[in-house]
KOLBA-617102 format. One record per residue: chain; residue number from 0; x, y, z of N, C-alpha, C, O in turn. Coordinates in Angstrom, 1 decimal, m for minus. Layout:
N
c:k:n_c1:n_c2:n_c3:ca_c1:ca_c2:ca_c3:c_c1:c_c2:c_c3:o_c1:o_c2:o_c3
A:NUM:X:Y:Z:X:Y:Z:X:Y:Z:X:Y:Z $
...
This chain:
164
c:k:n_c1:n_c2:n_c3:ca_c1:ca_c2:ca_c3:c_c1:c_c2:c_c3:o_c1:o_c2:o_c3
A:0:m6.6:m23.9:22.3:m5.6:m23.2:21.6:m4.2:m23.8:21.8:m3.4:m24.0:20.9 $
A:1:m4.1:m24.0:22.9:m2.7:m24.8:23.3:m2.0:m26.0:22.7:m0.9:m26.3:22.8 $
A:2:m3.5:m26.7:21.9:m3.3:m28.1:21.2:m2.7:m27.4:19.9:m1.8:m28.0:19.3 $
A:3:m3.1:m26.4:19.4:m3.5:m25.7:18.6:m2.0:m25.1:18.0:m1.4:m25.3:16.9 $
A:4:m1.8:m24.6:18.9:m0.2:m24.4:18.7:0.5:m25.2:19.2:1.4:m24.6:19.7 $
A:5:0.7:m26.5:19.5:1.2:m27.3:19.7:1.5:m27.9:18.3:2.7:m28.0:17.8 $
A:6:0.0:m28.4:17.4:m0.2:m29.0:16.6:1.2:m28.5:15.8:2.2:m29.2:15.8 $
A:7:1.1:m27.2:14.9:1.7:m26.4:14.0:3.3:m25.8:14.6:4.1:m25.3:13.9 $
A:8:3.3:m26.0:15.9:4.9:m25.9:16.6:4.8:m24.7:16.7:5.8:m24.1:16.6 $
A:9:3.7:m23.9:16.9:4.1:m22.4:17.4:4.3:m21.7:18.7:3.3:m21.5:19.4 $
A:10:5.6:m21.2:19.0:6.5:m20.7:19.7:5.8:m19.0:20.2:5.5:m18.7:21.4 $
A:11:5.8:m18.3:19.4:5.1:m16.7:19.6:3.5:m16.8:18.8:3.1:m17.6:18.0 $
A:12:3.0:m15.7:19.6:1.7:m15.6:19.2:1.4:m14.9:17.8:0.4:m15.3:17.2 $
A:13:2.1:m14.0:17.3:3.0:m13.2:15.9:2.5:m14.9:14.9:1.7:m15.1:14.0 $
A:14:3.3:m15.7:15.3:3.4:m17.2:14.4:1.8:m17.8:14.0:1.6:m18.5:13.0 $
A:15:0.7:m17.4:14.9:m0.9:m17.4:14.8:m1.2:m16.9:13.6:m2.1:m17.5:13.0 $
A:16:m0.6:m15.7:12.9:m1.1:m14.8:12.2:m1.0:m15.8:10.8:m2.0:m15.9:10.2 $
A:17:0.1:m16.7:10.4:m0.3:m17.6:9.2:m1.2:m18.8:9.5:m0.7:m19.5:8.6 $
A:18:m1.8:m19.2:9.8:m2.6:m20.4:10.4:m3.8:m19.3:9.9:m4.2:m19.5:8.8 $
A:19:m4.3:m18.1:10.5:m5.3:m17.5:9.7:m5.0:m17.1:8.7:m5.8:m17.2:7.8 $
A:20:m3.9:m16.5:8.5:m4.1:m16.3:6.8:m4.3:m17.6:6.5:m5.2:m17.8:7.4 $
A:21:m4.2:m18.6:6.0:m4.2:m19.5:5.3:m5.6:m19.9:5.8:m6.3:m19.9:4.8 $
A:22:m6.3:m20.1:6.8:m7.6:m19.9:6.9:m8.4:m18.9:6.0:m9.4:m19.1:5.2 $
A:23:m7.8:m17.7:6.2:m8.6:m17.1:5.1:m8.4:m17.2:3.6:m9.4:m17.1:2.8 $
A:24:m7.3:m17.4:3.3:m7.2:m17.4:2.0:m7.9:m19.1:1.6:m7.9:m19.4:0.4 $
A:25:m8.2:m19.8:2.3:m9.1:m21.1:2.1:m10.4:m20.8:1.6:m10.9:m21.0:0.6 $
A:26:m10.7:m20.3:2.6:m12.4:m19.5:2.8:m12.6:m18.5:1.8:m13.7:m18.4:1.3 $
A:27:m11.7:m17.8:1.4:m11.7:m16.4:0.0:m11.7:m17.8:m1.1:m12.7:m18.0:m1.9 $
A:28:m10.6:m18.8:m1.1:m11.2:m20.0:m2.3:m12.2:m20.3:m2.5:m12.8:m19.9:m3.5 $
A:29:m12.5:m20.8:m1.9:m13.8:m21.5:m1.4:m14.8:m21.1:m1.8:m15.5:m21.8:m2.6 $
A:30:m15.2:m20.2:m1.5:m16.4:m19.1:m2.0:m16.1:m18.4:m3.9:m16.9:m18.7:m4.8 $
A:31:m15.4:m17.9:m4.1:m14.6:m17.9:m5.4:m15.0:m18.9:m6.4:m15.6:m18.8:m7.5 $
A:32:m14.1:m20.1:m5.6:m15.1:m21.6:m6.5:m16.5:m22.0:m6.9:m16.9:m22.5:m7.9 $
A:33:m17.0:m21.7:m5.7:m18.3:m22.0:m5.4:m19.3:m20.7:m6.3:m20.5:m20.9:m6.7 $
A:34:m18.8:m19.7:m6.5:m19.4:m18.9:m7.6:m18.9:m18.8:m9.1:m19.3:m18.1:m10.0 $
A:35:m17.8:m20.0:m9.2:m17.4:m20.1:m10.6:m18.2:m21.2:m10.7:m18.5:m21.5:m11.9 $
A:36:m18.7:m22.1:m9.8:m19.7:m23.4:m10.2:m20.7:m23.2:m10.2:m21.4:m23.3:m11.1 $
A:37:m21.1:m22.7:m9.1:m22.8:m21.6:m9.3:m23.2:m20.3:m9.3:m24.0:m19.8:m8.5 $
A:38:m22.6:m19.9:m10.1:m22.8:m18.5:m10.3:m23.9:m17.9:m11.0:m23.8:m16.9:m11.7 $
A:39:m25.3:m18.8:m10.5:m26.7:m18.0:m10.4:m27.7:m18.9:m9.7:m28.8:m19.3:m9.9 $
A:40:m27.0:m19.1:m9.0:m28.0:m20.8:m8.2:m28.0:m19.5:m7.0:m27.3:m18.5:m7.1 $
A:41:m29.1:m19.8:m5.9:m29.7:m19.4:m5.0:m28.3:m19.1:m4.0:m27.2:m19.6:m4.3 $
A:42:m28.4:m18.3:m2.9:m27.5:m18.0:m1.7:m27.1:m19.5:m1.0:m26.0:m20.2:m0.8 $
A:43:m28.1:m19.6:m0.9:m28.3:m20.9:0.3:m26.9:m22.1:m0.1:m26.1:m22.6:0.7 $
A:44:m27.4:m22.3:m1.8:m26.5:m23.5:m2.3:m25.2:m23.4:m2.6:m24.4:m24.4:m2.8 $
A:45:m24.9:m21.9:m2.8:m23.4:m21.1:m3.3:m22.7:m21.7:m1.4:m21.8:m22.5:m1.2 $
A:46:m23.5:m21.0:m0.5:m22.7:m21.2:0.9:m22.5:m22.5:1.5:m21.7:m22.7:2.4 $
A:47:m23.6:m23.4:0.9:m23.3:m24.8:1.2:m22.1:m25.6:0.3:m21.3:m26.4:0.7 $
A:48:m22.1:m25.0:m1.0:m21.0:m25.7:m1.6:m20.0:m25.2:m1.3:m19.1:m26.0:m1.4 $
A:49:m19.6:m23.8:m0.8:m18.6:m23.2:m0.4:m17.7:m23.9:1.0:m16.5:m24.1:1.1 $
A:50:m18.9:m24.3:2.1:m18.9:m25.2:3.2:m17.7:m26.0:3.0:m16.6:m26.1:3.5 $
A:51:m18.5:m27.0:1.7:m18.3:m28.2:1.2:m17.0:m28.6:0.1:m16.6:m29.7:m0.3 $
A:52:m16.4:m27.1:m0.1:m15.4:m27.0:m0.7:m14.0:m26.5:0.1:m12.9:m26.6:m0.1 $
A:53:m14.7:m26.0:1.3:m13.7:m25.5:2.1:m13.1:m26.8:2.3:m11.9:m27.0:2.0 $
A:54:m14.0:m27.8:3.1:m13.7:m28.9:4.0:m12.3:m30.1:2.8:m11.1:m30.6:2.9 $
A:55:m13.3:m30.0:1.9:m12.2:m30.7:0.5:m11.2:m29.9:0.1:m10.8:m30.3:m1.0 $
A:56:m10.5:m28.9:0.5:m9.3:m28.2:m0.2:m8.4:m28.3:1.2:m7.2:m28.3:1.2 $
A:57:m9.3:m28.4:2.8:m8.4:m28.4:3.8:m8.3:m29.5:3.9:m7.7:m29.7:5.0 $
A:58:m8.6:m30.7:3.0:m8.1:m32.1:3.5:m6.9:m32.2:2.7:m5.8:m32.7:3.2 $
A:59:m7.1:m31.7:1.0:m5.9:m31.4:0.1:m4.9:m30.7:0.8:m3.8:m31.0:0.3 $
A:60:m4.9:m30.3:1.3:m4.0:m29.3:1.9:m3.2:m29.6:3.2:m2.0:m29.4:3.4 $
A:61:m4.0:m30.2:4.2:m2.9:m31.2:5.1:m3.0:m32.4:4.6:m2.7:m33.2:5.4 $
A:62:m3.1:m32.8:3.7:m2.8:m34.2:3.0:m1.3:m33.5:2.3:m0.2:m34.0:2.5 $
A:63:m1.4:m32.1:1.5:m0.2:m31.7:0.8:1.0:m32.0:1.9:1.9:m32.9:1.9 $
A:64:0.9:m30.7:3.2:1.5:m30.6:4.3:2.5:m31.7:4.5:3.7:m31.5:4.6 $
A:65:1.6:m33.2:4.7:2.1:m34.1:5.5:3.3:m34.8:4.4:4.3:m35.3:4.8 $
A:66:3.1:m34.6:3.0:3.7:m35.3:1.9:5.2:m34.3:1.8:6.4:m34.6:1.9 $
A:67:4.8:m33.3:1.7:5.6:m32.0:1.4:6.9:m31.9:2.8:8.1:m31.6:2.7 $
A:68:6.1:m32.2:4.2:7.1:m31.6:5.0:8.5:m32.2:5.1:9.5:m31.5:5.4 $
A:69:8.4:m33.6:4.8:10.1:m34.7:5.0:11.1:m33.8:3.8:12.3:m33.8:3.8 $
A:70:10.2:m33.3:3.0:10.7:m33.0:1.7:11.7:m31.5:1.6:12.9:m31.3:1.4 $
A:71:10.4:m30.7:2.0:10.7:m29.1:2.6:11.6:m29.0:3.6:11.3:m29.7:4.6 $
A:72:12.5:m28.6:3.7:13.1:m28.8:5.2:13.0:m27.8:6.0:14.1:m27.3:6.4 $
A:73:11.6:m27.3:6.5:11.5:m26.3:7.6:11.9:m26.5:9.1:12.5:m27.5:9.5 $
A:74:11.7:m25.6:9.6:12.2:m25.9:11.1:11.0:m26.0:11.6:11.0:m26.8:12.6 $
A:75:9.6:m25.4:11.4:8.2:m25.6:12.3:7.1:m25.9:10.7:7.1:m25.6:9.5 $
A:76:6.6:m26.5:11.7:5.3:m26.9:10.8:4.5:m25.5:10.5:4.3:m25.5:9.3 $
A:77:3.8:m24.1:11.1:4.0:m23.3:10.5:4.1:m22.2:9.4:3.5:m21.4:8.8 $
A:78:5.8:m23.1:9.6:6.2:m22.1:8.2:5.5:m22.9:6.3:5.5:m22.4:5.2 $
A:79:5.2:m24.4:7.1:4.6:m24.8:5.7:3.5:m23.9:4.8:3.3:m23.9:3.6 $
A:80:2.7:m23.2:6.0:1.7:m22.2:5.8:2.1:m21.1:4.9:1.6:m20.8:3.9 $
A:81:3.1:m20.5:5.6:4.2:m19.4:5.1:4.2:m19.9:3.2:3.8:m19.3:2.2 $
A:82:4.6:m21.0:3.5:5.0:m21.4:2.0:3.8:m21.5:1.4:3.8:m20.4:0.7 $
A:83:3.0:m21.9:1.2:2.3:m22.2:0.4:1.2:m20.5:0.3:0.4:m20.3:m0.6 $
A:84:1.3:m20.0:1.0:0.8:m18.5:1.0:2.2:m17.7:0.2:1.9:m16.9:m0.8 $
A:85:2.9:m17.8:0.4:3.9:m17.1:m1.0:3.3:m17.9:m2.7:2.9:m17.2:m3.6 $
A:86:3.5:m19.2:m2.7:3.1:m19.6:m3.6:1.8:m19.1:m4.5:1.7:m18.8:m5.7 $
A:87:1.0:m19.1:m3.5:m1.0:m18.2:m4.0:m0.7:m16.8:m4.4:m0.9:m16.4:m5.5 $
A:88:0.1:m15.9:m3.2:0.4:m14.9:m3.4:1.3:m14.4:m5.0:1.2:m13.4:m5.8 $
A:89:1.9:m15.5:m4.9:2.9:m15.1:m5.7:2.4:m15.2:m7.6:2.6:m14.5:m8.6 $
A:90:1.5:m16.5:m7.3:1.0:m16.8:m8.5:m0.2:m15.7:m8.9:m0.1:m15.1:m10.0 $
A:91:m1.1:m15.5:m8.3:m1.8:m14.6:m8.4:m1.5:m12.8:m9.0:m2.1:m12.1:m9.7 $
A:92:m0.4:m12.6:m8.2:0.3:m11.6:m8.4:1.1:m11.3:m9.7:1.0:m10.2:m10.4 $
A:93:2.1:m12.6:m10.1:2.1:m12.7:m11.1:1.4:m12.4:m12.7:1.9:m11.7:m13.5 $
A:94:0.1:m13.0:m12.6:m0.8:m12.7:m13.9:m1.2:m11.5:m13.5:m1.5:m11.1:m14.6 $
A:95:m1.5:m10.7:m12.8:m1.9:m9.0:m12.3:m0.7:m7.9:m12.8:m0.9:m6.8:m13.3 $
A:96:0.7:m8.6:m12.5:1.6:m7.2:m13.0:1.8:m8.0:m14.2:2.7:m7.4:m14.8 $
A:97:1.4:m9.3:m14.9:2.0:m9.3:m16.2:1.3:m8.5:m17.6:1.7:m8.2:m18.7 $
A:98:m0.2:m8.3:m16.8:m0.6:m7.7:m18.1:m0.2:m6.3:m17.7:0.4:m6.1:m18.8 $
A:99:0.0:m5.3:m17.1:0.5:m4.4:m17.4:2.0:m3.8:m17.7:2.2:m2.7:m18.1 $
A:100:2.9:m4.8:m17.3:3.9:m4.9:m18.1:4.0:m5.0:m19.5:4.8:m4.2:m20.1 $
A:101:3.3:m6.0:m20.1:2.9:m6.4:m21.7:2.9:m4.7:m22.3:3.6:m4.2:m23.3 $
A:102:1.9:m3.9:m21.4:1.2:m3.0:m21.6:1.8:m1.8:m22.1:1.3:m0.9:m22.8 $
A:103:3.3:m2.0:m21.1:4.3:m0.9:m20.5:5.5:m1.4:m21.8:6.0:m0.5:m22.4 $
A:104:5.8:m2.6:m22.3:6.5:m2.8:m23.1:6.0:m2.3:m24.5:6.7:m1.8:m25.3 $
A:105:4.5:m2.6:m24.6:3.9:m2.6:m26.2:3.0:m3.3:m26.9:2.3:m3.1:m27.8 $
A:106:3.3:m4.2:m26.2:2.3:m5.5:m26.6:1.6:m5.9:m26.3:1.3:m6.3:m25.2 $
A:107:0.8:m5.7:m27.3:m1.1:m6.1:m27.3:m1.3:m6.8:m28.4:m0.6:m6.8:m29.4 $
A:108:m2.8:m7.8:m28.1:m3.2:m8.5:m28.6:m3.3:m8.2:m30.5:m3.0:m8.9:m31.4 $
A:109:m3.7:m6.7:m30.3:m4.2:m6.0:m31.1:m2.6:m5.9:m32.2:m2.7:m5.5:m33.4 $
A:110:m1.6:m6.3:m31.7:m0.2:m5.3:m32.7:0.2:m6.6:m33.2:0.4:m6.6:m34.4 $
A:111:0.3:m7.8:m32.5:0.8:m8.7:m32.6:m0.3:m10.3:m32.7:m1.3:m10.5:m32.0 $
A:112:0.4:m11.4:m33.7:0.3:m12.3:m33.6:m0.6:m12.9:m32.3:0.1:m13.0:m31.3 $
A:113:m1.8:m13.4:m31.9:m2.1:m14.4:m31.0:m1.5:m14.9:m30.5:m1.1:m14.4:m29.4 $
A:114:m1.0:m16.2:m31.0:0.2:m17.3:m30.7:1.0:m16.4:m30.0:0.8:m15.9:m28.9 $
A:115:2.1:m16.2:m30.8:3.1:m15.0:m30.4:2.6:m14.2:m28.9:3.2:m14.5:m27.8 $
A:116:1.8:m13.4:m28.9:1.5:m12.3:m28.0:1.3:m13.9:m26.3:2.0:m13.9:m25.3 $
A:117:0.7:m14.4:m26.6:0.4:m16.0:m25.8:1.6:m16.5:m25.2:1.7:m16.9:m24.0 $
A:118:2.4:m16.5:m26.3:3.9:m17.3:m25.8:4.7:m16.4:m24.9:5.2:m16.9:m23.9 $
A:119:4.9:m14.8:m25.3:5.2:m13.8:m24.7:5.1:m13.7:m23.1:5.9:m13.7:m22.2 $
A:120:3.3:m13.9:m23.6:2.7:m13.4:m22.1:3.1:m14.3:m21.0:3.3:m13.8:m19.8 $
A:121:3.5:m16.0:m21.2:4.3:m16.6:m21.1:5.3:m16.8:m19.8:5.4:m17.1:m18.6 $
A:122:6.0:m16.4:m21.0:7.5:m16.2:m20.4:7.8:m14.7:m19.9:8.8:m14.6:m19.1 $
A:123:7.1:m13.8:m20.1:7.1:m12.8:m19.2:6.2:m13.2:m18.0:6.6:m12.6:m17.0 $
A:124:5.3:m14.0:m17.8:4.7:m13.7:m16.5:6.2:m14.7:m15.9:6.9:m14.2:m15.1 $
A:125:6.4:m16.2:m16.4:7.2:m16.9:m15.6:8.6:m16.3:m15.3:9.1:m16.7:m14.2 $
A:126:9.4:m15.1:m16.2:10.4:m14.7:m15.1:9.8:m13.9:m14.4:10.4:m14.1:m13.3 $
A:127:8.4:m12.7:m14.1:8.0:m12.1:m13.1:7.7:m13.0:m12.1:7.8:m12.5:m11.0 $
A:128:7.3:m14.5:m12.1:6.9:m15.4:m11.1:8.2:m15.6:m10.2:8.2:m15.6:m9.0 $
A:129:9.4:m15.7:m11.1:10.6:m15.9:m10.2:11.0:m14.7:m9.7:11.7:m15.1:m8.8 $
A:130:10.9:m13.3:m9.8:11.1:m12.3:m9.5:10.3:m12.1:m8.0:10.7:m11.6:m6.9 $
A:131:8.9:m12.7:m8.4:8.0:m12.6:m7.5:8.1:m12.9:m6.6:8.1:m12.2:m5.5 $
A:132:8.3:m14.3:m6.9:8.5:m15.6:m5.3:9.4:m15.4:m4.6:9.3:m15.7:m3.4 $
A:133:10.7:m14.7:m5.3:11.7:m14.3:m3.9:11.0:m13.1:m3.1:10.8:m13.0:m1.9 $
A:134:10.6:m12.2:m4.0:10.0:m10.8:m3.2:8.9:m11.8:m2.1:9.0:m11.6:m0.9 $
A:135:8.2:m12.4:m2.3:7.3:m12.5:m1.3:7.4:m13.5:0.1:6.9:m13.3:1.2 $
A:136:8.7:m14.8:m0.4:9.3:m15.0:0.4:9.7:m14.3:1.4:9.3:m14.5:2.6 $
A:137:10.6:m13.2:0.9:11.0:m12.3:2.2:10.1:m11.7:2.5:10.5:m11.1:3.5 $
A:138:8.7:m11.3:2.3:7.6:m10.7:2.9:7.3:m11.6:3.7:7.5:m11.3:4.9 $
A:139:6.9:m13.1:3.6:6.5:m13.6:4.4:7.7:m14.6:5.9:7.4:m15.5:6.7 $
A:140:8.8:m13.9:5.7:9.5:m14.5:6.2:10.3:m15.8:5.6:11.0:m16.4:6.4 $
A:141:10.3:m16.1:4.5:10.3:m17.8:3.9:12.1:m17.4:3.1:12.7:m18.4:2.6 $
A:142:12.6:m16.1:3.0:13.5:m15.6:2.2:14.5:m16.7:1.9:14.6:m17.0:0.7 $
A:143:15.2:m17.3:2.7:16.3:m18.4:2.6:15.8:m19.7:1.7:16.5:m20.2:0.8 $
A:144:14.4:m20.1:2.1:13.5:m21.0:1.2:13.6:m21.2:0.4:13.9:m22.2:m0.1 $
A:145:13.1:m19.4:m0.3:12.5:m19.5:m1.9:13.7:m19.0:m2.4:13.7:m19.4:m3.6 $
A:146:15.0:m18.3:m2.1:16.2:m18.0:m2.5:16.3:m19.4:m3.0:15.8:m19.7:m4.0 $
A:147:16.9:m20.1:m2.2:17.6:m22.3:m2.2:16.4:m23.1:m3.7:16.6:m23.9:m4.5 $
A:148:15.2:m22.2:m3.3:14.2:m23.0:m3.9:14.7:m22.5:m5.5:15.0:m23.3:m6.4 $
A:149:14.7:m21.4:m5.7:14.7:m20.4:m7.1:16.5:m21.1:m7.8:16.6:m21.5:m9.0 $
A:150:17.7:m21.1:m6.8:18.5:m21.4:m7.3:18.2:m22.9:m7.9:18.6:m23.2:m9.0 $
A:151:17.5:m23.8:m7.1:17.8:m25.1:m7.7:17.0:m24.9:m9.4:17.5:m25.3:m10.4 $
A:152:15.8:m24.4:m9.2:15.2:m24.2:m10.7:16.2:m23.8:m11.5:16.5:m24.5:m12.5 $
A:153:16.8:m22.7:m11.2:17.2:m21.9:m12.0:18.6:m23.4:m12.5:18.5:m23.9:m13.6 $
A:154:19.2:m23.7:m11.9:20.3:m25.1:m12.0:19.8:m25.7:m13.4:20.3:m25.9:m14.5 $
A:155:18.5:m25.9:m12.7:17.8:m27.3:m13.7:17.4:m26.8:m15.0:16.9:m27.5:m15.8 $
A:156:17.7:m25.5:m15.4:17.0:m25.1:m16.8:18.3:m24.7:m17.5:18.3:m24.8:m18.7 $
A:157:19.5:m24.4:m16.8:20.7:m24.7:m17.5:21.5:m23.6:m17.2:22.4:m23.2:m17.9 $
A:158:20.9:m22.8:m15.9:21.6:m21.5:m15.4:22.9:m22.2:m14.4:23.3:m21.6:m13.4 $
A:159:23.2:m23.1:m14.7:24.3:m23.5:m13.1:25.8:m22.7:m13.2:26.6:m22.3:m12.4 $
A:160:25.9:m22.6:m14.6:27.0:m21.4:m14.3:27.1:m19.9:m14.2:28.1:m19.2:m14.5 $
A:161:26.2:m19.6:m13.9:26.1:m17.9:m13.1:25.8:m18.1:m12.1:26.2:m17.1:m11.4 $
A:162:25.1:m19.5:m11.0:25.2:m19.0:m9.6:25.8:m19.4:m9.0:25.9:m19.0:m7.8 $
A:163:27.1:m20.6:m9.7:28.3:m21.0:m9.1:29.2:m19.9:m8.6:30.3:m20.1:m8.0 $
């Protein structure tokens, strides 16, 4: 355990708790996947490809880490965890409150255009995504992050003069 938090720079035992989340939310992938690729193949081969998916998303994933960290400028390795668990969070969450917003606005497939209702759904989920990511930032502790992170997007799409 000592190597362990050494590895990821953790200081309090509180800091443990993302190293498992992100274990879990690997393992909740993993298995997810492994039932969207076999989803009527026997137990045996769902848990072995699950195994075998875990091991390939945790190599993706400290391969991401090591590229991402010079980049990110955290203070502990971590908090890289933090981040990329707002991101899952955040994305997932996303397409969950967008359809019932659609819903709360009026728009359904049913009233409106395809295309249209598509493009909608859209750009409503992508400002709820930005709405999101700060809310979950500050859940996960990351608030300063995804604030710095949200302003620069926001810069790059041609908002730079409202956050000046």
């Amino acid at each position: 355990m000592k190597k362990f938090k050494e590895r990821w720079q953790i200081q309090h035992n509180w800091q443990l708790l993302f190293p498992f989340l992100g274990m879990l939310a690997l393992i909740y992938s993993s298995i997810k996947l492994s039932l969207v690729i076999l989803n009527d193949a026997h137990k045996a081969f769902i848990l072995l490809s699950s195994i075998i998916i875990y091991f390939l998303l945790l190599k993706f994933f400290l391969f991401l880490f090591k590229k991402l960290e010079n980049k990110w400028k955290v203070t502990y390795k971590w908090e890289m965890i933090s981040i990329f668990l707002v991101f899952a969070t955040t994305g997932s969450s996303s397409v969950f409150v967008g359809r019932p917003v659609m819903k709360w606005i009026g728009i359904t497939k049913e009233n409106l255009n395809l295309v249209l209702y598509w493009a909608l759904y859209i750009i409503i989920g992508l400002i709820l995504y930005q709405v999101l990511l700060v809310f979950f930032g500050w859940v996960f502790g990351q608030f300063t992050f995804f604030w710095n992170f949200e302003k620069k997007m926001l810069r790059r799409i041609g908002f730079k003069r409202f956050l000046d």
